[in-house]
C-alpha positions in Angstrom: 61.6 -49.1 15.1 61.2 -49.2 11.3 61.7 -45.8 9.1 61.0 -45.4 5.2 63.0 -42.6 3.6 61.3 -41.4 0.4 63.9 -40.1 -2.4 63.0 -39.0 -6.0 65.3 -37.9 -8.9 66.1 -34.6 -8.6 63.5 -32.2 -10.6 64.9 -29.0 -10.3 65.8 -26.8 -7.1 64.8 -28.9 -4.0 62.2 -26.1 -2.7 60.9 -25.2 -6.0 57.3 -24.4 -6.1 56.6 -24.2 -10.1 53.7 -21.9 -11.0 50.5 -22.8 -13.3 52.5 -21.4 -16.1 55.6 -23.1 -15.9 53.8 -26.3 -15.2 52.1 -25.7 -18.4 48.3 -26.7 -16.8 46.6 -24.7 -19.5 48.2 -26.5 -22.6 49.7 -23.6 -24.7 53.1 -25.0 -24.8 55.3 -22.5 -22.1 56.0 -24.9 -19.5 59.6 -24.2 -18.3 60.2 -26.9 -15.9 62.6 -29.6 -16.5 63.3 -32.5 -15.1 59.4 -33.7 -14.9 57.3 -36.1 -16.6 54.1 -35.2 -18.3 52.1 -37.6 -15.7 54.4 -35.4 -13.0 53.6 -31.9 -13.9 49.5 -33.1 -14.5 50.2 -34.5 -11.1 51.0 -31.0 -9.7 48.2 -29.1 -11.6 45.8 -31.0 -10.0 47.4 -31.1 -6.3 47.6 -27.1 -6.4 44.3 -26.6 -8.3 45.3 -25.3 -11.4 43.5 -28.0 -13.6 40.3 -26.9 -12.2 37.8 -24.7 -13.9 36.9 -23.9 -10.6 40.2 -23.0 -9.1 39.3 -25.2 -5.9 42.4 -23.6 -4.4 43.7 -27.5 -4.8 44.2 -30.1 -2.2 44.4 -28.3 0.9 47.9 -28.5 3.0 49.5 -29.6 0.0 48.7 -26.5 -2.2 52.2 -24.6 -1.5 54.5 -27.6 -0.8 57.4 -28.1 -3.2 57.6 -29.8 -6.3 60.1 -32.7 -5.2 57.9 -33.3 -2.2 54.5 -33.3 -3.7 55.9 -36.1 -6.6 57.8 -38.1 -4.2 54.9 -38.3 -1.8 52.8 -39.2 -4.5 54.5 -41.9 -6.0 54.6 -43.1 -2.8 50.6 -43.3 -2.2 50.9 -44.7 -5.7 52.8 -47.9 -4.8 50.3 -48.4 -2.0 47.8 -47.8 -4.0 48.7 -50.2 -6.5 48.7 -52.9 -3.9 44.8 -52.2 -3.1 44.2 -52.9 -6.8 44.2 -49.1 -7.5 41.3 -48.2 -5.1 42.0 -44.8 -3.6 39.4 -45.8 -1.1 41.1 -48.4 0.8 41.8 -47.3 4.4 45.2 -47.7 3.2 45.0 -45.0 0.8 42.7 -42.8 2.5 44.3 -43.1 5.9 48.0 -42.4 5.0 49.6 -39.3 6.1 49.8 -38.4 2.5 46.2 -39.5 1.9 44.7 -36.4 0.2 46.8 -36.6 -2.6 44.7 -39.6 -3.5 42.2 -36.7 -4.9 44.3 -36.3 -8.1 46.4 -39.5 -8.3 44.8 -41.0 -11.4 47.0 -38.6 -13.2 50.1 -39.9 -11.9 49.5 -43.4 -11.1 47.9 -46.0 -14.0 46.8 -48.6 -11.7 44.7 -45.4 -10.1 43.3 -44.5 -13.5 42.6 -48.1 -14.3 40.4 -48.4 -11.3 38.9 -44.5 -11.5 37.9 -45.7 -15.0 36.4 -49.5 -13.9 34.3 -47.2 -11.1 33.1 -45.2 -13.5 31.7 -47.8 -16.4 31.0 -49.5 -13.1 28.3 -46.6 -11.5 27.6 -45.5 -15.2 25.6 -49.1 -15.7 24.0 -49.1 -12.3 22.7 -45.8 -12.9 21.2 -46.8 -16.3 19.7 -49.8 -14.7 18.3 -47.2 -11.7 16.7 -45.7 -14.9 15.5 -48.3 -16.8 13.5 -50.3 -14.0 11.8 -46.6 -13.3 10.9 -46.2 -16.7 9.6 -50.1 -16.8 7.8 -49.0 -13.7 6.4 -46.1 -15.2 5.8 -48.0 -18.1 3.6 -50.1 -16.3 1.2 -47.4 -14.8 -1.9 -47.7 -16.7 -2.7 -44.7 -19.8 -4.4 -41.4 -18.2 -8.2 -42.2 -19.6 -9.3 -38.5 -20.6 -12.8 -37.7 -20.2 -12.6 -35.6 -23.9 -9.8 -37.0 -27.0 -7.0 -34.7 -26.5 -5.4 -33.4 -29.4 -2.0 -34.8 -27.9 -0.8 -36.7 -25.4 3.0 -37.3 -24.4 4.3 -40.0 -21.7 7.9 -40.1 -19.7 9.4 -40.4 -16.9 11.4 -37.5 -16.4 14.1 -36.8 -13.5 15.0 -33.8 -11.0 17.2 -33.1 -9.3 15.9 -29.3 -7.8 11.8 -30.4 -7.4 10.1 -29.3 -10.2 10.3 -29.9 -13.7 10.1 -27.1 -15.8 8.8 -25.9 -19.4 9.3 -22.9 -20.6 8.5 -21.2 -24.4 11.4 -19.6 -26.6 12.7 -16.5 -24.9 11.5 -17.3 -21.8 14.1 -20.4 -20.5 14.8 -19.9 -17.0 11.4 -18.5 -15.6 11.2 -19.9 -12.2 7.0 -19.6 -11.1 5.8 -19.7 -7.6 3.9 -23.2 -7.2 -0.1 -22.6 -6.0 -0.2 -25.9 -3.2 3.3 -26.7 -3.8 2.4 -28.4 -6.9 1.9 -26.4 -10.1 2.9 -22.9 -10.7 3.1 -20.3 -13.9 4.1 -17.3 -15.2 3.9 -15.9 -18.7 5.8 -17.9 -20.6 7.1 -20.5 -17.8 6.1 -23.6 -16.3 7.0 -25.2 -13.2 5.2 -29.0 -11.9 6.6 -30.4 -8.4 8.2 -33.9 -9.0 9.7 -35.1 -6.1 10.9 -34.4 -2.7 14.7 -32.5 -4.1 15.7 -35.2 -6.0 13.8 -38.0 -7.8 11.6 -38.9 -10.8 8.2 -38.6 -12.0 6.0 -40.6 -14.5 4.9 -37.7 -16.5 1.9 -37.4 -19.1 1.2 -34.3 -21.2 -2.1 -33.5 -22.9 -2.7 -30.4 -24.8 -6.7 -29.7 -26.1 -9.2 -27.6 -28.4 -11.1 -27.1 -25.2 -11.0 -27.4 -21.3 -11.1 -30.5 -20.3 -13.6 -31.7 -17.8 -12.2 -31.3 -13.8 -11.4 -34.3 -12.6 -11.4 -35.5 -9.1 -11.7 -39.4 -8.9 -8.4 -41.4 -8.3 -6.2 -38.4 -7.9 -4.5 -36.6 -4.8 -4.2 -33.6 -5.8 -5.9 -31.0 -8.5 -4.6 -27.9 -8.8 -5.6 -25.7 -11.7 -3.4 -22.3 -12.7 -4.2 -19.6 -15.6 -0.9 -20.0 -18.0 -0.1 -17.0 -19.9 1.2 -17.8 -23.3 3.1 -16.1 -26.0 3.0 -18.4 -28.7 1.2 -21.5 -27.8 4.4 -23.7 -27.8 5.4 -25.0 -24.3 8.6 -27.9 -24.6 8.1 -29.5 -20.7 11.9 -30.7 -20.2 13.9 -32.1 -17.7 17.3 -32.1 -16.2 18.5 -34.4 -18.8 16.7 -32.6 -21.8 14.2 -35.3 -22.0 10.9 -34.5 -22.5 7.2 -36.2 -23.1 6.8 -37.6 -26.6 5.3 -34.2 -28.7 4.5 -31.9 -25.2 3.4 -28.7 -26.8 0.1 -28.0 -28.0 0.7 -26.7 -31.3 -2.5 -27.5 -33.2 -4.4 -27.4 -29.4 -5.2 -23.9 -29.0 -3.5 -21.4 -31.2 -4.6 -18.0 -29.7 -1.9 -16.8 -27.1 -2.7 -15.6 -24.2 -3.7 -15.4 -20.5 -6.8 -17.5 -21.1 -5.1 -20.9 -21.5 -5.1 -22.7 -18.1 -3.0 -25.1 -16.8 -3.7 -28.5 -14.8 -1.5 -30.5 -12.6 -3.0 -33.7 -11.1 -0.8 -35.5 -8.8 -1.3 -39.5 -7.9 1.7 -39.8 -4.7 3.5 -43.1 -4.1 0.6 -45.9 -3.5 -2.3 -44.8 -4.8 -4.2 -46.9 -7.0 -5.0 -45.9 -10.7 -7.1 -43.3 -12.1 
């Protein structure tokens, strides 16, 4: 039979359970507790949820345990951690008795925060490349050929992650319209255009006018056409990451507010040719 006995310095009364303000979480300097490192009492913030602007309630089973127990048992999964290059997800890690701790071990152990960093540059550039081949397949999709000159006329590909993209005119962020056939929807001041089945993207194009454009049918799925109820004539279509269409209000279009402005949403789904 083999047994490990784990053993720290001593950091105060063995069944001490330091609060958020002794352990100093919030940063204003009235942390009593002696005997801990900084990388130590950062450790415990997180494991007990204090770090969180959520209060999370912290890592569950672990929340209540005592100071000397928490560090030693996390050193621990750090030395084991270390050995697995600092990947928190090796079955190693993640299957250990102690395992859960793993949730807030970059703060205690470097190889952890080496690899929590090397993760993140890592899915940071293969999210930007996710991005960049949609925008070069958006790109790609041949210009909307109006049937009349538009006064503007705005291309992206823009991202959701709750359906619809939305625009909305000053004072009036955060209307959320009905859509009419699940594709476009308005009320006064607010817009709201289906994208994608909960999360996805869109290649987006934005034409404002002097006049109605002509209806058209030919190469698209869907037409659906709403009255838009405008206070000022200046709709900004945005996205989840702020980006919209190159110049998508119609300032200059029409300049007379009101209910009598419509709004068009034509929708070509994955696979259909070009209109």
């Amino acid at each position: 039979m083999t047994a490990t006995l784990l053993v720290t310095a001593q950091a105060g009364p063995a069944g001490k359970v330091s609060t958020e303000s002794e352990l100093d979480c919030a940063g204003f300097g009235d942390g009593t507790v002696k005997g801990l490192s900084e990388a130590e009492k950062k450790f415990l913030c997180e494991v007990r949820g204090y770090s969180s602007f959520y209060d999370d309630g912290g890592i569950e089973g672990w929340q209540d345990a005592p100071d000397q127990v928490v560090v030693t048992q996390g050193h621990h999964l750090c030395r084991v951690a270390t050995r697995h290059g600092g990947d928190t997800g090796a079955p190693a890690v993640r299957d250990a008795p102690h395992g859960p701790l793993a949730r807030a071990l970059g703060t205690l152990c470097p190889a952890v925060a080496r690899w929590q960093e090397q993760e993140g540059a890592r899915q940071t550039a293969e999210e930007a490349a996710y991005r960049a081949a949609k925008d070069k397949a958006c790109a790609r999709h041949r210009p909307h050929r109006p049937k009349i000159k538009p006064v503007r006329q705005g291309r992206a590909t823009m991202w959701t992650e709750f359906w619809t993209i939305s625009g909305w005119e000053e004072g009036y962020e955060g209307t959320v319209p009905d859509l009419v056939e699940e594709l476009v929807g308005s009320e006064r001041g607010g817009l709201a255009i289906w994208a994608a089945d909960e999360i996805g993207h869109a290649c987006v194009t934005v034409e404002s006018y002097r006049r109605r454009p002509p209806l058209e049918i030919k190469g698209w799925d869907e037409v659906v056409e709403v009255g838009y109820d405008s206070p000022s004539s200046a709709l900004t279509l945005s996205d989840g990451n702020g980006k919209t269409p190159d110049r998508p209000d119609d300032r200059g279009a029409r300049r007379v507010p009101g209910a009598g402005t419509p709004a068009r949403a034509q929708a070509r789904l994955p696979g259909a040719g070009p209109a």
